[in-house]
C-alpha positions in Angstrom: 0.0 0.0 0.0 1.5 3.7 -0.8 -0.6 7.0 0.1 -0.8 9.1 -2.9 -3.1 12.1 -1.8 -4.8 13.6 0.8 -7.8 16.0 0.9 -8.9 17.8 4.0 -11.9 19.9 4.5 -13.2 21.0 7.9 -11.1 18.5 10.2 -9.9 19.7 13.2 -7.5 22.5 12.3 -8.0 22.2 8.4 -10.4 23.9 6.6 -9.3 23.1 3.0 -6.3 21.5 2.7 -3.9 18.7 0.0 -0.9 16.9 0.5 0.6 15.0 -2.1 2.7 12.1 -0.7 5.9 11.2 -2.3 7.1 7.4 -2.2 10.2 6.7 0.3 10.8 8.1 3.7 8.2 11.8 4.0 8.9 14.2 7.1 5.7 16.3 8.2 8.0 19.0 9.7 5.9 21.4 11.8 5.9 23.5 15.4 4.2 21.1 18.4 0.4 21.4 17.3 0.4 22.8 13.7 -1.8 19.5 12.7 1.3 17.2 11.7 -0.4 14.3 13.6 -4.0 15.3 12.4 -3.1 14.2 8.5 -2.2 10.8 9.9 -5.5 10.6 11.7 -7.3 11.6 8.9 -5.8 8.7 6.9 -6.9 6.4 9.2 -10.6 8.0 9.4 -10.5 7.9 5.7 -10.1 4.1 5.6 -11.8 2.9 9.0 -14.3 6.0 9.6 -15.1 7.1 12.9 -14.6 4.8 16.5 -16.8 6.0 19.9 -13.6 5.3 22.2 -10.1 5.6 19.7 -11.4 8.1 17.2 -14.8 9.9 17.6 -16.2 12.3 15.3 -16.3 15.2 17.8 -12.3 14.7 17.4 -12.4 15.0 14.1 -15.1 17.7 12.4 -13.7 21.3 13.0 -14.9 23.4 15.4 -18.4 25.9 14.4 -19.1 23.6 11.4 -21.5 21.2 10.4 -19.6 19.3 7.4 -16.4 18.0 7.1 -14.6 15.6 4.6 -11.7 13.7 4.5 -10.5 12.3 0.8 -7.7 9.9 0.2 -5.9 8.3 -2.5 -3.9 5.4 -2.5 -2.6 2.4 -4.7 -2.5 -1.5 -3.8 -0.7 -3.1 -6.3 -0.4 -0.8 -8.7 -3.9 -0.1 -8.9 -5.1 3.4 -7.8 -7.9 3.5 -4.9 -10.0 6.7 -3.7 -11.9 7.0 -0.9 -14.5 9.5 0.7 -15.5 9.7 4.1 -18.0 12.6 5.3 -18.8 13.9 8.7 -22.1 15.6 9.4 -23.4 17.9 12.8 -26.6 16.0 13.3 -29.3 16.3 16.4 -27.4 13.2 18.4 -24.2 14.5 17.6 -21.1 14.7 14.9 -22.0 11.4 12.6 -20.9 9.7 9.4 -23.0 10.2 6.4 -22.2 7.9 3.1 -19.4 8.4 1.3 -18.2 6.2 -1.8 -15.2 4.3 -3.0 -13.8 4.4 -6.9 -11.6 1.4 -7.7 -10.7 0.4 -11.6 -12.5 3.4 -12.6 -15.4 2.3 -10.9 -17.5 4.4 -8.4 -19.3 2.8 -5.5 -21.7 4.8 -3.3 -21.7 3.1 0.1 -22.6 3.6 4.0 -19.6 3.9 6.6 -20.3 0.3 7.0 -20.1 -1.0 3.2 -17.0 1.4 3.2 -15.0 -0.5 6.3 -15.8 -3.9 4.8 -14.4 -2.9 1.7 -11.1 -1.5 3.1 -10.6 -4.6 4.9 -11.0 -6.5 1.6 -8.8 -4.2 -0.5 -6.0 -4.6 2.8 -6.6 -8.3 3.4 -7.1 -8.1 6.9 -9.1 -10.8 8.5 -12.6 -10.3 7.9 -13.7 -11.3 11.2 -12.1 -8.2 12.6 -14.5 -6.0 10.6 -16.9 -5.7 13.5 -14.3 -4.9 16.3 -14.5 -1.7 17.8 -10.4 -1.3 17.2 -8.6 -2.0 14.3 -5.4 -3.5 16.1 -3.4 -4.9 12.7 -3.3 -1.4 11.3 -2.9 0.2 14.9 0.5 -1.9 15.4 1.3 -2.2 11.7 1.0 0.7 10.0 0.0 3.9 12.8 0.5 3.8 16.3 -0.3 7.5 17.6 1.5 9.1 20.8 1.6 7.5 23.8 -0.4 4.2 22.1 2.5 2.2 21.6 3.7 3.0 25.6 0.4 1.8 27.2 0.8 -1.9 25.6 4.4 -1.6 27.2 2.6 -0.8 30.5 -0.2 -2.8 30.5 -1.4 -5.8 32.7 0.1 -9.2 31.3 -3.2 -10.8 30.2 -4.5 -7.8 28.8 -1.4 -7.9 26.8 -1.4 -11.3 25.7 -4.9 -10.8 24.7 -4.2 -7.8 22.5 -1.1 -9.6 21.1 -3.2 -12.6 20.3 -5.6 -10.7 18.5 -3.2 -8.8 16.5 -1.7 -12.2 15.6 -4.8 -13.4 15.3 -3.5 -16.9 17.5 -6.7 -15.9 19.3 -8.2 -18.0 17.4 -6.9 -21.4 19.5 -8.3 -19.5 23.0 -11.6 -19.3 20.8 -11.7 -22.6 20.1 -11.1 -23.7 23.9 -13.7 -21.7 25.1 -16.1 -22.7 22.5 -14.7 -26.5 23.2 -16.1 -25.8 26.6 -19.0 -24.5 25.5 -19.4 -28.3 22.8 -18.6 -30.6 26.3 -21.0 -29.0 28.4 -23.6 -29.1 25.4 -22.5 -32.6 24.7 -22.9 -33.2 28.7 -26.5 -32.4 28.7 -27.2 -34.1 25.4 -25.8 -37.4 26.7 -28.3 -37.0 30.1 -31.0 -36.5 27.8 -30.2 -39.6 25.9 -29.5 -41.7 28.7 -32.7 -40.8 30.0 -34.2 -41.0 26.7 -33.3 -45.2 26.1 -33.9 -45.9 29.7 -36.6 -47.8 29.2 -35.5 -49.6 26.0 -36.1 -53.3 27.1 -39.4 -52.7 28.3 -40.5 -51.3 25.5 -38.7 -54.3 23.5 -40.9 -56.9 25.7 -44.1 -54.6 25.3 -43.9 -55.0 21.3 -43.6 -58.7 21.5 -46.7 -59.0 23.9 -48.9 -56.8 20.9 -47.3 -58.6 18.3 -48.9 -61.8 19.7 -52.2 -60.1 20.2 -51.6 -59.3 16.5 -51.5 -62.4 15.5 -54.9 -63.5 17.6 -56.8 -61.1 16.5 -55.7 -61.8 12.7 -56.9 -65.4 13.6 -60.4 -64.7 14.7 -60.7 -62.1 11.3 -59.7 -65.1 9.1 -62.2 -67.2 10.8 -64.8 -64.7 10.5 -64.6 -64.7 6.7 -66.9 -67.2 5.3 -70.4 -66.2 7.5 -69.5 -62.2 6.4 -69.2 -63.7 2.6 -72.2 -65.9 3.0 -74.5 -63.0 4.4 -73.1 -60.8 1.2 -74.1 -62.9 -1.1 -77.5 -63.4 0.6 -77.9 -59.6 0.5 -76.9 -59.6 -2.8 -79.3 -61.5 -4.2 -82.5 -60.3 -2.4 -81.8 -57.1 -3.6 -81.5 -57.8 -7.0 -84.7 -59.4 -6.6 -86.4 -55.9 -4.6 -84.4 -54.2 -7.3 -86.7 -56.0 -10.0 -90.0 -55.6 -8.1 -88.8 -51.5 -7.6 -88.7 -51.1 -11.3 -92.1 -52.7 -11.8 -93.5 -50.9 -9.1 -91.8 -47.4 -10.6 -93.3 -48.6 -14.1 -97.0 -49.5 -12.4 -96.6 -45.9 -10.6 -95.3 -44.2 -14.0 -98.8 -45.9 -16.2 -100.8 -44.3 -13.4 -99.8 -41.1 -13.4 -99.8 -41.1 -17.5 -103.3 -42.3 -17.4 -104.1 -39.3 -15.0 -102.4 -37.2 -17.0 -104.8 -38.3 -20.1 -107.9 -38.3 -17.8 -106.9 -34.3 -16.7 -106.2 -33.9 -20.4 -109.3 -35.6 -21.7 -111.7 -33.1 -19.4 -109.1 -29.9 -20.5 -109.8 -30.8 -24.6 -113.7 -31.4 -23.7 -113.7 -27.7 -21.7 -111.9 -26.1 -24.3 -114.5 -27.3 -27.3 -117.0 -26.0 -25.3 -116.1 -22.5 -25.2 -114.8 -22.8 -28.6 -118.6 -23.8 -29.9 -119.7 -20.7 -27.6 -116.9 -18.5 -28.9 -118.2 -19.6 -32.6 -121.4 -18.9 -32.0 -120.5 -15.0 -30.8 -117.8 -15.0 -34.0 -120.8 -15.8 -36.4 -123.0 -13.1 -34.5 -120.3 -10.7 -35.2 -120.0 -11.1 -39.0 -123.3 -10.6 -39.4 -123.4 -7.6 -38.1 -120.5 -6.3 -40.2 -121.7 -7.5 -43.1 -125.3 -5.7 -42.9 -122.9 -2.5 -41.7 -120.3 -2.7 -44.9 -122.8 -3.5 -47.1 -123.1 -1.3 -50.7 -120.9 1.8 -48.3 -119.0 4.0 -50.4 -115.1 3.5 -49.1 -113.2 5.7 -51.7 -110.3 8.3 -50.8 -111.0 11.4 -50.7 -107.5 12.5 -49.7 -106.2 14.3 -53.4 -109.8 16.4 -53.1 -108.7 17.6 -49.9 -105.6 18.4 -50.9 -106.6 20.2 -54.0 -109.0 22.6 -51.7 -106.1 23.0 -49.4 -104.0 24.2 -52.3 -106.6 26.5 -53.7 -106.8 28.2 -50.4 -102.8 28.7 -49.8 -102.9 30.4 -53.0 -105.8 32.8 -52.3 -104.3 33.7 -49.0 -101.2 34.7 -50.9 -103.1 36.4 -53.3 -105.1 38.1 -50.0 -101.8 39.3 -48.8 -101.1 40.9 -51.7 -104.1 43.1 -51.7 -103.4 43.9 -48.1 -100.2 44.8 -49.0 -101.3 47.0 -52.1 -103.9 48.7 -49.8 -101.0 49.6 -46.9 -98.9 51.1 -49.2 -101.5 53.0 -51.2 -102.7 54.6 -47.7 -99.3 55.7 -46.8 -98.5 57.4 -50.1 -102.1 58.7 -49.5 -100.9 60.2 -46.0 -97.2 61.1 -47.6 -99.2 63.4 -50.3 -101.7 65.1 -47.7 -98.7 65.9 -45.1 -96.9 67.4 -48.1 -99.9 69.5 -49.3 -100.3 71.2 -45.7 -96.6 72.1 -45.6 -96.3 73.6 -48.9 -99.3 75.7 -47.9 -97.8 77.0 -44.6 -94.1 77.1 -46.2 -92.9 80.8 -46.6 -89.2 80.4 -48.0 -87.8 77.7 -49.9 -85.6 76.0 -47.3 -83.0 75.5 -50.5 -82.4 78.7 -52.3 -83.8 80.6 -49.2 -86.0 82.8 -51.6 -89.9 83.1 -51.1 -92.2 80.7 -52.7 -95.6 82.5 -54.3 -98.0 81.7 -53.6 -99.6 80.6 -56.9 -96.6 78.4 -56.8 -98.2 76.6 -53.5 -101.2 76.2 -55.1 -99.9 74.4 -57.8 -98.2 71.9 -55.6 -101.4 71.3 -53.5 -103.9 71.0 -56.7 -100.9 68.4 -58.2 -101.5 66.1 -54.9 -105.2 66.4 -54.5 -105.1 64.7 -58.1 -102.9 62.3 -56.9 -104.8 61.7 -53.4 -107.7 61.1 -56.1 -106.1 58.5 -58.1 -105.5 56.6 -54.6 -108.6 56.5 -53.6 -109.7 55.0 -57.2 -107.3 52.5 -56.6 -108.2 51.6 -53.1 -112.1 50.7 -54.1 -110.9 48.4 -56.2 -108.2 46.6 -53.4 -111.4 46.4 -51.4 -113.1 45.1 -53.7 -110.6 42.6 -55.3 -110.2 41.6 -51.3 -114.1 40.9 -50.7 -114.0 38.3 -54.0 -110.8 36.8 -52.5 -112.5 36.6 -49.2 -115.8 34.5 -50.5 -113.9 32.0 -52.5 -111.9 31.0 -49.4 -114.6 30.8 -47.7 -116.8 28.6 -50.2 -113.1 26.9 -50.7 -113.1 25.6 -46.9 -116.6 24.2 -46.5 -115.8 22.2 -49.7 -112.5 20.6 -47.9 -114.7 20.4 -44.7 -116.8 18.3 -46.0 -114.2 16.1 -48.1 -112.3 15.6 -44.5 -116.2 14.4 -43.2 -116.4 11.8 -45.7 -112.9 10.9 -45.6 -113.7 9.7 -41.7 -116.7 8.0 -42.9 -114.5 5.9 -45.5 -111.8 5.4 -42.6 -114.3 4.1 -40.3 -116.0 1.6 -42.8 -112.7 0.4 -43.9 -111.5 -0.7 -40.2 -114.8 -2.1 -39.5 -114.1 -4.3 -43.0 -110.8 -5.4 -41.3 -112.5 -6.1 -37.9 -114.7 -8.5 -40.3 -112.0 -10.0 -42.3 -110.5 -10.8 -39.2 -114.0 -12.7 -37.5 -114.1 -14.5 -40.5 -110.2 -16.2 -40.0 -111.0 -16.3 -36.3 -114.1 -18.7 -37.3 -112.3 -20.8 -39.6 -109.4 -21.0 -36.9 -111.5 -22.2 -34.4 -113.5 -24.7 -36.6 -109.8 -26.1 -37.6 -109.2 -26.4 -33.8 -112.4 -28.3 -32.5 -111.8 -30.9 -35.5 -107.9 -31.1 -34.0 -109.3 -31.5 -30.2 -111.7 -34.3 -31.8 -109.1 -36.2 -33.0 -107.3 -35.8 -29.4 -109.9 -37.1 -28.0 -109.7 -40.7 -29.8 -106.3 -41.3 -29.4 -106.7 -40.4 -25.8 -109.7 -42.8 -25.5 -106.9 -45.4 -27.2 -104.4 -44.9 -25.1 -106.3 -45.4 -21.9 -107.7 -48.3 -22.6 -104.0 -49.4 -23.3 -102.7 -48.2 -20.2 -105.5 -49.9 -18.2 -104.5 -53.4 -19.8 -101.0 -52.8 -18.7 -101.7 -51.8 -15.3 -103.5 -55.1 -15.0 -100.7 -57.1 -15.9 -98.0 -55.4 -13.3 -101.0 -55.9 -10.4 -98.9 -59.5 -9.3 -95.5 -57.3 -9.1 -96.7 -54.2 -7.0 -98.4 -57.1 -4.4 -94.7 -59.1 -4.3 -92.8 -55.8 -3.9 -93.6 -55.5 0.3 -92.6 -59.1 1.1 -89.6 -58.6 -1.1 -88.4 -55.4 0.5 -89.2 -57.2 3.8 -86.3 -59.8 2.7 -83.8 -57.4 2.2 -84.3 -55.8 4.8 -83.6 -59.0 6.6 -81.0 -59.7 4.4 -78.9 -56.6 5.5 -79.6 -56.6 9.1 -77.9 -60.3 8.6 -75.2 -58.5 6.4 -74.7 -55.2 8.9 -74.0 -57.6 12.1 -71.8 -59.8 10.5 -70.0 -56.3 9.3 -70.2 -54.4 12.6 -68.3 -57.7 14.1 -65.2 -57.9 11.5 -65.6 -54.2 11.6 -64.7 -54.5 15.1 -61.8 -56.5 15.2 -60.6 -54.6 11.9 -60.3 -51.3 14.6 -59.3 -53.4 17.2 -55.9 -55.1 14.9 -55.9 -51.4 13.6 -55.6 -50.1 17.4 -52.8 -52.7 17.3 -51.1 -52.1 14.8 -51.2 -48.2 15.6 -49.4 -49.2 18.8 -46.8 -51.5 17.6 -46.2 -48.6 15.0 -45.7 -46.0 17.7 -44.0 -48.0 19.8 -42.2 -49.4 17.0 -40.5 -46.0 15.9 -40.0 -45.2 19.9 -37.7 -48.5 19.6 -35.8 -47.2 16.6 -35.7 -43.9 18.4 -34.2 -45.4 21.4 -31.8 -47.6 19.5 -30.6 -44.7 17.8 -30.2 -42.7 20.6 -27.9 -45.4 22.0 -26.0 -45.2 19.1 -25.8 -41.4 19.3 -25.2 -41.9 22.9 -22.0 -44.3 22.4 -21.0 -41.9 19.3 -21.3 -38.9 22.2 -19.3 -40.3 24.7 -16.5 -41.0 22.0 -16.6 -37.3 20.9 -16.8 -35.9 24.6 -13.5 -37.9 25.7 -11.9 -37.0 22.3 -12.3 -33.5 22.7 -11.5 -33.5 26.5 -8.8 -35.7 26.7 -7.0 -35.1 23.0 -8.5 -31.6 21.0 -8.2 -29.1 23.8 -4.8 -30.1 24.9 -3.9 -29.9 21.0 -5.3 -26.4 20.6 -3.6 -25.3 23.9 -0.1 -27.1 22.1 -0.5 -25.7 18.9 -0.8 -22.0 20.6 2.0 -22.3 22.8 4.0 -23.3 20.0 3.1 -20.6 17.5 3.1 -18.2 20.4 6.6 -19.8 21.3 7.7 -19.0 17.5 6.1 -15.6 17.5 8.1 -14.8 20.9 11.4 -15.9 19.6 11.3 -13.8 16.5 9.5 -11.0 17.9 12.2 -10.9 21.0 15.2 -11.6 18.8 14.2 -8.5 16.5 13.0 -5.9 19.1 16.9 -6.7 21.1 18.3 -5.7 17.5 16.2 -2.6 17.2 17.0 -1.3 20.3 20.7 -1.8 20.5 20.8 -0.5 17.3 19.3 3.2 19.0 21.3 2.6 22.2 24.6 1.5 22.0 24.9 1.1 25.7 26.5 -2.4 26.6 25.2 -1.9 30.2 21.4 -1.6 28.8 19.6 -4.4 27.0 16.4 -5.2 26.5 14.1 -9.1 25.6 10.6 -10.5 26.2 9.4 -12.7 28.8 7.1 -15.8 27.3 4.2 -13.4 28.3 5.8 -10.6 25.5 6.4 -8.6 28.8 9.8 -6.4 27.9 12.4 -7.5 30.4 15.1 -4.5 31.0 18.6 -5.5 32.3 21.1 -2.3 33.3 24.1 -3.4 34.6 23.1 -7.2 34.9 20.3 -6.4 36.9 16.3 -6.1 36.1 15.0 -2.6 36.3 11.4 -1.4 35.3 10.9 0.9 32.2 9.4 3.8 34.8 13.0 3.9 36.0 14.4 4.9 32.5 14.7 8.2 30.8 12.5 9.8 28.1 14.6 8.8 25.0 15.4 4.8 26.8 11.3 5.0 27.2 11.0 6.1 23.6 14.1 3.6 21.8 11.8 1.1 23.8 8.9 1.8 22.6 9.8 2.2 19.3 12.0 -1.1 18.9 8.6 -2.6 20.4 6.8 -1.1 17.8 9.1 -1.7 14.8 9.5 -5.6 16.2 5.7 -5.8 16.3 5.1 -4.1 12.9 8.2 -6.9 11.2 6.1 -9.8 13.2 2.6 -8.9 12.4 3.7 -8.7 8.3 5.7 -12.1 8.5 2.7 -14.0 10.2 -0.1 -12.2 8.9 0.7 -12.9 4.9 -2.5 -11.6 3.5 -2.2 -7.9 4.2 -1.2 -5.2 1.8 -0.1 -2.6 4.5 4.0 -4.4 5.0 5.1 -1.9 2.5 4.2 1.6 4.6 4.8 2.6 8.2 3.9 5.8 10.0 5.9 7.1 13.3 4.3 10.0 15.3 6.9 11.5 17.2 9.4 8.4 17.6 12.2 10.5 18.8 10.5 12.0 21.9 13.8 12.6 23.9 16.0 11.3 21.8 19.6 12.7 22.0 21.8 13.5 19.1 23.3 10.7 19.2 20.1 8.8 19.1 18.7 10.7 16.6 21.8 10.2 14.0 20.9 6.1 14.3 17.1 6.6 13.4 19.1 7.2 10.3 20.0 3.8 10.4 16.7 2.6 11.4 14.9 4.2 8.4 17.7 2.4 6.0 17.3 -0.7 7.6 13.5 -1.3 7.6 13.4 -1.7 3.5 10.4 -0.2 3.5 8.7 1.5 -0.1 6.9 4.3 2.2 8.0 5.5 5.7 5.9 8.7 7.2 7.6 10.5 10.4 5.7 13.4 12.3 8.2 15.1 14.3 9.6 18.4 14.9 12.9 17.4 15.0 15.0 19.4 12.8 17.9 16.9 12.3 15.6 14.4 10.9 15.2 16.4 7.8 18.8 16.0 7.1 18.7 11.9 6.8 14.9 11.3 4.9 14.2 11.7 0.8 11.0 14.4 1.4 9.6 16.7 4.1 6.2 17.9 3.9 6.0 21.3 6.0 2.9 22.0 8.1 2.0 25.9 9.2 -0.3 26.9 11.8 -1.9 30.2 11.8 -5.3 32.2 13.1 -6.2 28.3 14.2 -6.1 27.3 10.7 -3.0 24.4 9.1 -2.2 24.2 6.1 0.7 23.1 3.9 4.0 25.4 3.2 5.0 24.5 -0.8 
């Protein structure tokens, strides 16, 4: 793994920040809180997101604002990863929101969850470890921040042990004890349960034998049985083929009788019906008579066109009325026109044209010209009045002709229905005469057919009287049948009930055998895993642990007398990974040492542990980058001059040191300078 980029924006001391991060050993060179340690940090948010106890959000998100972000860019393999990780202010607190991952060119939105499991796939770190609350392979792999690497120097033994298990992930055999434990204990009650289970085996055995020789009995007494239940079949059998027979004559005797009531109701339906047809005759012919004297020699012609004609003949003479009328109005207003104009001219001083004054023989010319005029309309007007008096009695004489043309039009309509009335009497007659020939005929072939149905009835008399004493038989018959049936019925349930119990207690015998076999199977797996798996597990831990140990000791005594060349100091493990501190060929504790023999401790710890964890745990990508916050804390020149050899010894593609150590810019390939000002970091190019 190799860190390419880094994007900050709103975390902790950043608002908008990007480092770019060279390949070999990188310095982030800074004053004591300018933010050197917060770009590591924000690494391992950017991969692992946010943890309650290690790494919380409220650690993280700057100060007054409600969104941050943290973007990285590395490379596994060649292959170029980014990742995004956001922070949000919510209601409950500073939270993650979803972020994404792009890998091969491919983006993938995710939540903070998604996002972890796919680090820990793209790193190869056990997947088991996803869920923990602390990501301990990176922690003592890759980034150990202040003080971290001191408190596993410190802490209790066990609590050691257990870390350094984990880590090495030799937990696994402890796991496998406990759960071991948690198998024999399971395995303990399963055996009682079994054992109590096939207790009772034998009895059980005995009971089956004792029903299968009931079995058997009561097979005997079915088999015996057989012939009376046949013989009383048969006899059933038979008498109700014979009842059968007599039912069918019986249903054929009952089928004549209710045909030969059906003629008798027919019979006195036909003779009703030709009485009222001889009555409804008798009306019919009554009828035609009448029509006939009424139809008689009437006149039944159309008088429709006549009507119309008249009708005609009248339209026209109104038009020619309105005519006059119209004649007559305009003739009376030229009349009025003429005498309105007279009166003016004779009260009209000036001409209202020319404005000169009109004589007055002038007037009287005008006036004398429309008194002739006045007379010509009136001449014209007698004769309008007289034209509209002729055109007024020929409409009139016109209408009492059409009148009287629509009165015997009526007349003709009347006598013509009362024809159809009469045409229909007449097919009504000869309808019914057909029918009272049709209902004669009936009434033979009825007559025939009862005396046919009486001669059969006759002849089935014998089988009606034999069908009681034949149903009495059966009857008999099956009462025999049912017994003999209710009896094998009964000892059919009762090898049944049998057989149901040998079947129950059958299975409960295979159950119980089988539980004995599981039971001898148990007791093999119990003592196996007491006496032979738990001490193996327990074996194979001490011996990897033993392994572990001997490397891990051997390589944290070369670290540190590589930083301290002091023949009177020297450092190795215990079998509990406890550091054991010699000085001057006697033990002392690490509280009695100085700040820089604390930190060349700590840090040979820490470089051991990191060479350990990459050489046992082969699948992870992180063995080729290593981040040191503050390793030299009290380191003296001298000490510092050999982290020089430190850094050329580890053979490592990508080394990152916070410090603020000056020297140590003189001996790395990069420095990355980090300024702090008005509370805000951010890098020095």
């Amino acid at each position: 793994m190799q860190l390419k980029r880094l994007v900050l924006r709103n975390i902790r001391s950043y608002t908008d920040a990007a480092i770019d991060f060279p390949q070999g050993s990188v310095l982030l060179a800074g004053d004591i809180g300018s933010g050197k340690s917060t770009i590591l940090l924000a690494v391992e948010f950017a991969l692992f997101g946010i943890k309650a106890s290690e790494l919380p959000g409220s650690s993280l998100l700057r100060h007054g604002k409600r969104e941050g972000s943290v973007e990285l860019v590395f490379s596994i393999d060649g292959r170029d990863i980014l990742i995004k990780r956001v922070l949000k202010q919510a209601a409950n607190g500073i939270v993650q929101d979803a972020g994404y991952l792009i890998r091969d060119g491919v983006k993938k939105d995710a939540t903070p969850k998604e996002l972890r499991a796919l680090v820990f796939e793209i790193l190869g770190y056990p997947k088991d470890l996803v869920g923990k609350s602390k990501d301990l392979i990176y922690r003592y792999t890759v980034y150990t921040p202040q003080e971290a690497m001191k408190e596993i120097l410190t802490a209790k033994k066990e609590e050691r042990l257990d870390i350094l298990r984990r880590v090495f992930n030799v937990d696994k055999y402890k796991r496998i004890r406990e759960n071991s434990v948690i198998v024999l204990g399971a395995l303990k009650e399963r055996r009682k349960e079994l054992e109590g289970f096939s207790a009772n085996l034998p009895e059980k055995k005995r009971e089956r034998e004792e029903l299968e020789e009931e079995q058997r009995g009561i097979a005997g007494r079915i088999a015996e049985l057989q012939p009376a239940l046949g013989e009383a079949r048969k006899m059933a059998r038979e008498k109700a083929a014979a009842l059968e027979k007599a039912e069918k004559e019986a249903r054929e005797a009952q089928l004549l009788r209710r045909e030969l009531a059906g003629l008798e109701a027919r019979m006195g339906a036909i003779l009703e019906q030709r009485k009222r047809n001889a009555a409804e005759l008798e009306r019919t012919a009554k009828e035609i008579l009448v029509l006939e004297n009424e139809t008689q020699g009437r006149d039944i012609a159309d008088h429709a066109k006549g009507i119309m004609e008249r009708m005609s003949a009248l339209q026209s003479k109104e038009k020619e009325l309105r005519a006059v009328h119209q004649s007559v109005s305009s003739l009376l207003t030229k009349k009025e026109q003429s005498e309105d104009t007279a009166r003016k001219v004779m009260t009209l001083d000036d001409c209202p044209l020319c404005r000169q004054r009109v004589a007055h023989s002038h007037k009287e010319t005008i006036a004398a010209d429309e008194a002739r005029k006045q007379k010509e309309w009136d001449s014209l007007l007698v004769k309008e009045k007289q034209r509209e008096s002729e055109i007024t009695g020929a409409m009139g004489a016109l209408q009492k002709e059409a009148d009287e043309l629509r009165k015997r039009q009526g007349e003709a309509a009347a006598l013509r229905v009362k024809l159809q009335t009469l045409g229909r009497r007449r097919q009504d007659r000869m309808l019914k005469e057909g029918e009272q020939e049709s209902l004669k005929k009936e009434i033979g072939q009825i007559s025939v057919r009862k005396l046919d149905l009486i001669l059969q009835l006759g002849q089935k008399k014998a089988a009606e009287e034999g069908y009681q004493s034949a149903k009495e038989e059966v009857e008999k018959a099956r009462g025999k049948e049912q017994k003999a049936e209710l009896e094998h019925l009964g000892m059919k349930k009762e090898l049944e009930g049998v057989q149901r119990l040998l079947a129950v207690i059958g299975k409960d015998i295979r159950e119980k055998s089988e539980a004995v076999e599981k039971l001898k199977r148990l007791r093999g797996v119990h003592e196996w895993l007491s006496a032979f798996f738990m001490n193996l597990m327990l074996t194979m831990e001490r011996h990897v642990m033993l392994q572990i140990n001997k490397e891990f000791s051997e390589l944290f005594r070369n670290w540190f007398s590589t930083l301290m060349e002091d023949e009177m100091l020297s450092v190795r493990l215990d079998d509990e990974f406890t550091p054991l501190i010699e000085q001057d060929g006697y033990e002392t504790s690490i509280d009695n040492l100085s700040g820089g023999e604390k930190t060349s401790v700590a840090l040979s710890y820490r470089l051991a542990l990191n060479r350990v964890i990459n050489d046992v745990v082969a699948e992870i990508k992180t063995r080729d980058i290593l981040m040191l916050d503050e390793p030299t804390d009290g380191f003296s020149t001298e000490q510092l001059d050999k982290v020089r050899e430190v850094l050329e010894t580890l053979r490592i593609g990508q080394v990152i040191i916070v410090s603020h150590e000056a020297k140590i810019e003189s001996f790395v390939d990069n420095v990355i300078r980090i300024a702090k000002q008005d509370h805000v970091s951010r890098v020095v190019v």
